[in-house]
ZAMARGU-4260 file (C-alpha; in steps of 0.2 Angstrom, whole numbers, plus 5000, padded with zeros to 4 digits):
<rodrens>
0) 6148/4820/5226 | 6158/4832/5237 | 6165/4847/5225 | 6183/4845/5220 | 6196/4860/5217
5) 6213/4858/5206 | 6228/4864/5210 | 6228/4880/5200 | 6210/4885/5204 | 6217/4885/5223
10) 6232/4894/5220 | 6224/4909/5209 | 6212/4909/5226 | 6224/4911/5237 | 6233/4925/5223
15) 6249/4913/5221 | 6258/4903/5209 | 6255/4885/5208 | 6275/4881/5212 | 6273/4893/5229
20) 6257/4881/5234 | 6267/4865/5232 | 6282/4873/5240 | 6270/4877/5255 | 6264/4857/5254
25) 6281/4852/5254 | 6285/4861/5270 | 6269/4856/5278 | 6259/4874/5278 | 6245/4869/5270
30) 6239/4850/5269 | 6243/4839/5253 | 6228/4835/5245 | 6224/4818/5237 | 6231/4814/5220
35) 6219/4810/5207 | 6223/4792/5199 | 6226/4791/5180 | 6240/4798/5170 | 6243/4815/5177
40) 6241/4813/5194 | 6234/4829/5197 | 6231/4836/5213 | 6212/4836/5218 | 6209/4850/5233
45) 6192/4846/5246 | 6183/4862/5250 | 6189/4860/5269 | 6209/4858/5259 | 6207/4875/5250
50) 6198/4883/5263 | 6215/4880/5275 | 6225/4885/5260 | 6217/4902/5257 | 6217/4903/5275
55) 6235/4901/5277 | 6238/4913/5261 | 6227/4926/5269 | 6238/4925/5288 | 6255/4928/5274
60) 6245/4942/5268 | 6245/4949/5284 | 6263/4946/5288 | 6270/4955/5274 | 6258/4966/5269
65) 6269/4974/5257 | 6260/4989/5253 | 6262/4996/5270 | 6279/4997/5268 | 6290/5013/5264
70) 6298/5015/5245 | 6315/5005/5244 | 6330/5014/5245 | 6342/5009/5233 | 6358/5001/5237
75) 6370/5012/5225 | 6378/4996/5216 | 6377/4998/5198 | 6376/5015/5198 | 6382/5030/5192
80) 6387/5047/5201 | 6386/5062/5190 | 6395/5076/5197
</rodrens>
């Protein structure tokens, strides 16, 4: 029997939340993966399903690799001058 992932086991690979993994099926990032049958109707990843998710994550990653970016500057609004 081939091995199955859940949704939250795919989502902590690819270091995200398991709303931002269905936000990425919803717009077609990553594939949607069979729903289990029963009461829940949890989602149930292949390995060839997480392996193009954590693929996908990985390519974000690279995108927006945050900590290459410089210190915020802050916008000012909300705070106070002192003379």
């Amino acid at each position: 029997m081939e091995q199955r992932y859940t949704m939250g086991q795919v989502a902590k690979d690819a270091g995200v939340g398991k709303n931002t993994l269905a936000k990425w099926e919803q717009a077609n990032h990553v594939p949607a993966p069979k729903r289990e049958r029963g009461g829940n109707h949890a989602r149930s990843y292949t390995a060839e399903e997480r392996a193009k998710v954590l693929e996908y994550a990985a390519c974000r990653k690279q995108l927006v690799d945050v900590s290459s970016l410089p210190p915020r500057a802050t916008s000012g609004v909300g705070e106070q001058k002192t003379a």
